[in-house]
C-alpha positions as CSV (number, residue, x, y, z in Angstrom):
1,X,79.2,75.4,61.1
2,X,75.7,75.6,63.2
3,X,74.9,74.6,66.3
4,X,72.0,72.6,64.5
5,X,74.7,71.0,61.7
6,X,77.1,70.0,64.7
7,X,73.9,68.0,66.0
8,X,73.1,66.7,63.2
9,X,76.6,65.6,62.2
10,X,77.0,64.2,66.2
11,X,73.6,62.4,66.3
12,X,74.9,60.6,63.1
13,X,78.3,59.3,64.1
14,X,76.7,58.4,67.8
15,X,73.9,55.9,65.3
16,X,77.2,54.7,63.6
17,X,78.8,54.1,66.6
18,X,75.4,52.4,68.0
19,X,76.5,48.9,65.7
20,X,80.3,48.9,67.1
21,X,78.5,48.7,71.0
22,X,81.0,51.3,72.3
23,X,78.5,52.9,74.8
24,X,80.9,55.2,76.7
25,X,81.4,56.9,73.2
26,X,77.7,57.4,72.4
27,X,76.8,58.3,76.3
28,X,79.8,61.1,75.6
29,X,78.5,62.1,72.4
30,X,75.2,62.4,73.7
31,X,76.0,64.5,76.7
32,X,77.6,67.1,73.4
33,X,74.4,67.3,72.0
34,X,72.9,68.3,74.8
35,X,75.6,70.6,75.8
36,X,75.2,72.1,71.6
37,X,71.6,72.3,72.4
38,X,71.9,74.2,75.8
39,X,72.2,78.0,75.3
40,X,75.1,79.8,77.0
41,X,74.2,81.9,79.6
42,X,76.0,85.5,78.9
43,X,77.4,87.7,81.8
44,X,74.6,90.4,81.0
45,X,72.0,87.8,82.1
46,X,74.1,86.1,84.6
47,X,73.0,86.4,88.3
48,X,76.9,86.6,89.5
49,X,77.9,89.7,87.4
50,X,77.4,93.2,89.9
51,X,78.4,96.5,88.9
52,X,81.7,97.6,91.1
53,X,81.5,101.6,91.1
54,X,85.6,101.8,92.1
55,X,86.7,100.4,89.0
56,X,83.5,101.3,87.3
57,X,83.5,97.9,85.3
58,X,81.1,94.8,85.7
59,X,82.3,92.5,87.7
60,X,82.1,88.7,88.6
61,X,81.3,87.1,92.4
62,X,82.8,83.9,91.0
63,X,86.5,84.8,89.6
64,X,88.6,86.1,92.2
65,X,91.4,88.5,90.0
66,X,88.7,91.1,89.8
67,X,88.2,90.7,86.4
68,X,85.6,93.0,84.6
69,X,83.6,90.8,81.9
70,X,81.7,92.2,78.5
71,X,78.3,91.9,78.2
72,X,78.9,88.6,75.5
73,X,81.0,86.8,77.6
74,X,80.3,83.7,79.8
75,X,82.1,80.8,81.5
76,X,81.1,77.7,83.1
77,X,79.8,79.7,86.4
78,X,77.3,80.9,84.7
79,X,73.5,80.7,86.1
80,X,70.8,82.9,84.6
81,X,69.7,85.7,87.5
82,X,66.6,87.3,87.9
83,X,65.0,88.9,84.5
């Protein structure tokens, strides 16, 4: 499935839902769509991940096991850095 099929198929149960008047579902379903429409931001772009020469592995300022992260990874401490 797509990004852009899982909004579609979300938007469509949340204008379902819209006749049964249960809000808290449809706020929540609309918060997914956003979050679906949002890019993730990878560890190659994010402004946390340095370069640690000792274990000679890209590392994260926000995890604290010194854990090296790939280049496609990401988490929810993610925030773009500088390009």
């Amino acid at each position: 499935m797509t990004r852009e099929e899982a909004i579609a198929i979300l938007k469509d149960i949340s204008w379902q839902m819209g006749s049964v008047k249960r809000w808290e579902n449809i706020e929540a379903i609309d918060m997914a769509i956003e979050a679906l429409k949002a890019e993730p931001v990878r560890c190659k772009d994010c402004k946390h991940r340095f370069y640690d020469e000792s274990n000679e592995a890209y590392m994260c300022d926000r995890h604290e096991y010194g854990e090296s992260f790939g280049d496609d990874d990401f988490c929810s401490y993610a925030e773009r850095g500088e390009p």
